[in-house]
KEDREN-736092 format. One record per residue (C-alpha): residue number from 1; residue in three letters; x, y, z. Coordinates in steps of 0.1 Angstrom, whole numbers, plus 5000, padded with zeros to 4 digits. Example, Ala and Ser with C-alpha at 12.3 -4.5 7.8 and 13.67 -1.06 7.14 Angstrom:
% KEDREN-736092
+-----+--------+------+------+------+
: num : residu :    X :    Y :    Z :
+-----+--------+------+------+------+
:   1 :    Ala : 5123 : 4955 : 5078 :
:   2 :    Ser : 5137 : 4989 : 5071 :
+-----+--------+------+------+------+
***
This chain:
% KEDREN-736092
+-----+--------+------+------+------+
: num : residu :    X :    Y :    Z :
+-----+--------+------+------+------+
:   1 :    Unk : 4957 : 4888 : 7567 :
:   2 :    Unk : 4931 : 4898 : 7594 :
:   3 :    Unk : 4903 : 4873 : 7593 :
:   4 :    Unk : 4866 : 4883 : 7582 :
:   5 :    Unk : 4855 : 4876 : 7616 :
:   6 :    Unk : 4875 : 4904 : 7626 :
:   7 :    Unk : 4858 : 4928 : 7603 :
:   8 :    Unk : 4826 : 4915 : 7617 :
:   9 :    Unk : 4829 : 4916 : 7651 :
:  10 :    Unk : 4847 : 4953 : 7653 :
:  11 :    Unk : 4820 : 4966 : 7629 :
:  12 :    Unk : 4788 : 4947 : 7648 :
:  13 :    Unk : 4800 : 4961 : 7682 :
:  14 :    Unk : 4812 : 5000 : 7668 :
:  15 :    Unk : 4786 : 5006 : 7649 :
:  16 :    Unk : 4758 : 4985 : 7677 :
:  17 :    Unk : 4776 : 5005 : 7707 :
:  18 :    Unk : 4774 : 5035 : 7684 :
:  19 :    Unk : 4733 : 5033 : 7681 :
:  20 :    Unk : 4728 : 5025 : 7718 :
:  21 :    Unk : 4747 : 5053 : 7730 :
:  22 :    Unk : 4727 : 5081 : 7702 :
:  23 :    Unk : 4696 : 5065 : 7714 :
:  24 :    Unk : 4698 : 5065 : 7751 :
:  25 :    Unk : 4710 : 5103 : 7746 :
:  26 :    Unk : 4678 : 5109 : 7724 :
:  27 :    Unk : 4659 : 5091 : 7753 :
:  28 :    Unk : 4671 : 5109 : 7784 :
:  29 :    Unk : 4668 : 5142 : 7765 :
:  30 :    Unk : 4635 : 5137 : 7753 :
:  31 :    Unk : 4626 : 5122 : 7786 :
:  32 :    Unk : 4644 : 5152 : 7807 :
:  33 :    Unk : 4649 : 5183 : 7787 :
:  34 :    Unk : 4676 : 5204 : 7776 :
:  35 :    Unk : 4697 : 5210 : 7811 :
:  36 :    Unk : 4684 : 5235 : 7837 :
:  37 :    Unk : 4699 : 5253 : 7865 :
:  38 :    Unk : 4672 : 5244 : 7885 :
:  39 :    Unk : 4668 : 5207 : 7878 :
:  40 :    Unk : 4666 : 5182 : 7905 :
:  41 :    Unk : 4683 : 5150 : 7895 :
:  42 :    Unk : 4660 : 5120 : 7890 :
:  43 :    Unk : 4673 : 5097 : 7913 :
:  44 :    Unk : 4675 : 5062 : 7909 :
:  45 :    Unk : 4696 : 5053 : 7940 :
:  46 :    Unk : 4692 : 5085 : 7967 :
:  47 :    Unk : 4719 : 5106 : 7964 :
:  48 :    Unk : 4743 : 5084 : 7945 :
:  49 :    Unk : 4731 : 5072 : 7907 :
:  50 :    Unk : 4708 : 5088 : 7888 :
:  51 :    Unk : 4698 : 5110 : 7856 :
:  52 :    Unk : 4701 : 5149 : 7845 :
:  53 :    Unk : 4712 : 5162 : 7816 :
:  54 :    Unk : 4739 : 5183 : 7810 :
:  55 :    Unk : 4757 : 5197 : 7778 :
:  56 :    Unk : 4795 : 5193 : 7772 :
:  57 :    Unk : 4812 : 5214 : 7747 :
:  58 :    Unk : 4845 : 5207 : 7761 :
:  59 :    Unk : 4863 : 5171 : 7764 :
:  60 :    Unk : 4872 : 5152 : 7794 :
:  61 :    Unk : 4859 : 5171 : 7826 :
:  62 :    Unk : 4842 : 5198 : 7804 :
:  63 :    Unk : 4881 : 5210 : 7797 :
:  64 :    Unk : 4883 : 5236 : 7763 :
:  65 :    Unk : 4849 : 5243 : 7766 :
:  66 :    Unk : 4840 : 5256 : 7731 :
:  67 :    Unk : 4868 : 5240 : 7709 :
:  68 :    Unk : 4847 : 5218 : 7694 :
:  69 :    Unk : 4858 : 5221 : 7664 :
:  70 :    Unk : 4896 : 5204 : 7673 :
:  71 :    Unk : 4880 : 5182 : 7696 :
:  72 :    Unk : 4857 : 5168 : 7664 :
:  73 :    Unk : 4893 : 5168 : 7643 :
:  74 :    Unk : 4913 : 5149 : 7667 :
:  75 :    Unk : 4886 : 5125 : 7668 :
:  76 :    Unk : 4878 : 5120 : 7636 :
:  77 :    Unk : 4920 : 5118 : 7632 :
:  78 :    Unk : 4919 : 5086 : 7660 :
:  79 :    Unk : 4892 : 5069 : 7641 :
:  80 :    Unk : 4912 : 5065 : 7607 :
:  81 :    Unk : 4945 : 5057 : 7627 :
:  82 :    Unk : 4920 : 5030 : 7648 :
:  83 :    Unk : 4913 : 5015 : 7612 :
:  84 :    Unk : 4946 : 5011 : 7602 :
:  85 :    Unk : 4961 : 4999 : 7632 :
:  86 :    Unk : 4932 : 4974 : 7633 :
:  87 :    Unk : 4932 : 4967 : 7594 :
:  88 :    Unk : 4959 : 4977 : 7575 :
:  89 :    Unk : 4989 : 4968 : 7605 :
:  90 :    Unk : 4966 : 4938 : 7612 :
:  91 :    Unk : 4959 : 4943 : 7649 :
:  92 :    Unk : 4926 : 4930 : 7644 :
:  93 :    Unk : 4949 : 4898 : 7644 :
:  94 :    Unk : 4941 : 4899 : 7685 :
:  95 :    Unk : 4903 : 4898 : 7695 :
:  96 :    Unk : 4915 : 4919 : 7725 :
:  97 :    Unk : 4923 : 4948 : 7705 :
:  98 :    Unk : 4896 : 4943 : 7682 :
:  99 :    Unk : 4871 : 4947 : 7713 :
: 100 :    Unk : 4887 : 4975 : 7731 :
: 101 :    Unk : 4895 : 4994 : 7698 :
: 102 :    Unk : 4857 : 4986 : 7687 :
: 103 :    Unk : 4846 : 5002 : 7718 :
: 104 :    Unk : 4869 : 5031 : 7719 :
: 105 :    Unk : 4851 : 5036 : 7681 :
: 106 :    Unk : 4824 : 5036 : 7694 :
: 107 :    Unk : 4824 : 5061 : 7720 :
: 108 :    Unk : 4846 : 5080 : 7697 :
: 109 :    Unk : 4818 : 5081 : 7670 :
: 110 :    Unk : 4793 : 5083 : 7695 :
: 111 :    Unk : 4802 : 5119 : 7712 :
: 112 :    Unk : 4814 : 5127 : 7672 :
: 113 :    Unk : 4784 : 5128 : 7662 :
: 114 :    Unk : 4773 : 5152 : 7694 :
: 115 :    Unk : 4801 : 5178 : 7687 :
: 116 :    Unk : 4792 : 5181 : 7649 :
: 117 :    Unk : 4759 : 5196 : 7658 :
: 118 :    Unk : 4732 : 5176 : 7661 :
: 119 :    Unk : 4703 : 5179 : 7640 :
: 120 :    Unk : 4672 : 5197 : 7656 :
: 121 :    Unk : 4693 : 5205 : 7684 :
: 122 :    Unk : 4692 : 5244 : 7688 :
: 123 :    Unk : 4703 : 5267 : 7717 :
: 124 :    Unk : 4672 : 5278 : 7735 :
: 125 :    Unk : 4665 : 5315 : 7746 :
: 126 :    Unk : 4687 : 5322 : 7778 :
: 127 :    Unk : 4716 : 5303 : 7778 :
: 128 :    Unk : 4747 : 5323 : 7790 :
: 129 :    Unk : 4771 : 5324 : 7758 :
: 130 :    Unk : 4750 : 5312 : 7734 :
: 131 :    Unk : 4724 : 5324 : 7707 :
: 132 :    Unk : 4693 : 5309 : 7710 :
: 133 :    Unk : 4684 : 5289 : 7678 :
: 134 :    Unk : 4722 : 5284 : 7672 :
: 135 :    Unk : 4735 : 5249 : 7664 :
: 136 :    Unk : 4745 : 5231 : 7695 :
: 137 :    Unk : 4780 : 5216 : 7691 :
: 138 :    Unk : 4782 : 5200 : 7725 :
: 139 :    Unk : 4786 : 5161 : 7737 :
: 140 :    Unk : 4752 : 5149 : 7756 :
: 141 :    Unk : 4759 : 5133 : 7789 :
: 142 :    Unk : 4730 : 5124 : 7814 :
: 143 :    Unk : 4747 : 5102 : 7836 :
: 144 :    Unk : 4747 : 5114 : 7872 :
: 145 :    Unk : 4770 : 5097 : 7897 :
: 146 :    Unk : 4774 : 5107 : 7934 :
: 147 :    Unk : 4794 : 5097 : 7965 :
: 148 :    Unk : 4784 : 5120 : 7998 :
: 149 :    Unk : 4780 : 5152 : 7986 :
: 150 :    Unk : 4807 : 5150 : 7955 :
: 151 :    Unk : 4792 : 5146 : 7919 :
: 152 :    Unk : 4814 : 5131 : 7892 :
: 153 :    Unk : 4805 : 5153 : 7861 :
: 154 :    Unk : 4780 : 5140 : 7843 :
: 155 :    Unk : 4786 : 5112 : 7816 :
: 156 :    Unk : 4770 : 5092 : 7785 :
: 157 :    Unk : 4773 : 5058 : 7772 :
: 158 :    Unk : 4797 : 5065 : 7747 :
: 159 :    Unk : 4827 : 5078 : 7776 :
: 160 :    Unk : 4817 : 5044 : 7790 :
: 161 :    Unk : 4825 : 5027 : 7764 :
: 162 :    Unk : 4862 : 5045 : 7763 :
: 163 :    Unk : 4870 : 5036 : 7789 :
: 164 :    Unk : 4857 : 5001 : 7792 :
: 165 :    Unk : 4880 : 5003 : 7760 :
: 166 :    Unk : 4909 : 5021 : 7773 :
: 167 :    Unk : 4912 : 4996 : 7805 :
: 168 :    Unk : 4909 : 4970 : 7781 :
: 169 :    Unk : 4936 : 4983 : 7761 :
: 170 :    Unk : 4962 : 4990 : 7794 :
: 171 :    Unk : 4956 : 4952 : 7803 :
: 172 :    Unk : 4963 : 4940 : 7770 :
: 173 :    Unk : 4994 : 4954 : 7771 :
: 174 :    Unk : 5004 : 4945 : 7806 :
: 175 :    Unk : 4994 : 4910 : 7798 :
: 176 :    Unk : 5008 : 4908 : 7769 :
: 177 :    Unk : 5045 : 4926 : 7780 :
: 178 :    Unk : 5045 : 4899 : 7810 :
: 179 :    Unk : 5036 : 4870 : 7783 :
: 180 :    Unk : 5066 : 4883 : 7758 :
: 181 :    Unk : 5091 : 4885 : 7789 :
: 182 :    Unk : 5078 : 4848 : 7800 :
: 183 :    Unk : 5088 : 4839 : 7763 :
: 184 :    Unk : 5119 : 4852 : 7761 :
: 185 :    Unk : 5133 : 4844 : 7794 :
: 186 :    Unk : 5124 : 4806 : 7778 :
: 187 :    Unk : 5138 : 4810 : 7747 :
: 188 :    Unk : 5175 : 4819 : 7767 :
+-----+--------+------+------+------+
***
């Protein structure tokens, strides 16, 4: 039986990691705009860290651009299989998992929430491919990171959070391999 604290704490941190990352988007938007071609960064640290929006209708790297539509299935698909892992095959058991999986919700729901269309969120006039008052259907990232002249594309809170839950996730289970080998090298 997974414990209530278990429920609490994956719930508390999904759904609190879920409402920072939808306001910080509404913030930087509302602060910056809908992305331009000619928008200069605003620059926290010269040249490396800073802000500008940008719109994502792709997935990792901007990758199948306009398949939003599977990318908002698959994701909705790794959220049920997150709560029965966590729940129903008692995972939750391990407050590991149920921090890395709580953040991998998070960002999950977070950028799910982005490709369903957001409300109010409208194409303007003159975007290449796009009908101006159509829904947008695209993650917001405003994230800007730079080393010498090469950008990393531009991220959100919510890919933070997957993958501050992902490494999580890989060093759970390279701990947790070592500590089962430890055991049964004992046991024999």
């Amino acid at each position: 039986m997974v414990p209530l604290s278990r429920y609490i704490a994956f719930f508390s941190l999904a759904g609190g990691g879920v409402v920072v990352d939808l306001t910080t988007k509404r913030w930087m938007f509302d602060r910056l705009g809908m992305p331009r071609m000619d928008e200069e960064p605003w620059w926290l640290v010269d040249r490396v860290f800073g802000f500008q929006t940008s719109l994502n209708g792709g997935a990792l790297f901007g990758m199948g651009q306009d398949l939003w539509a599977l990318f908002a299935a698959f994701s909705i698909f790794a959220a049920i299989a997150i709560l029965l892992w966590l729940f129903v095959g008692r995972a939750a058991n391990q407050w590991w998992l149920t921090v890395a999986l709580a953040l991998i919700m998070a960002g999950i729901l977070g950028n799910l929430y982005d490709r369903l269309g957001m409300p109010g969120m409208l194409w303007p006039a003159g975007y290449s491919g796009h009908h101006a008052g159509e829904t947008i259907h695209a993650v917001r990232d405003f994230i800007l990171m730079a080393v010498g002249g090469w950008r990393w594309p531009n991220y959100n809170l919510a890919d933070s959070m997957l993958v501050c839950g992902a490494v999580i996730l890989v060093a759970h289970a390279f701990f947790t391999s070592r500590e089962e080998g430890r055991e049964l090298k004992a046991e024999s």
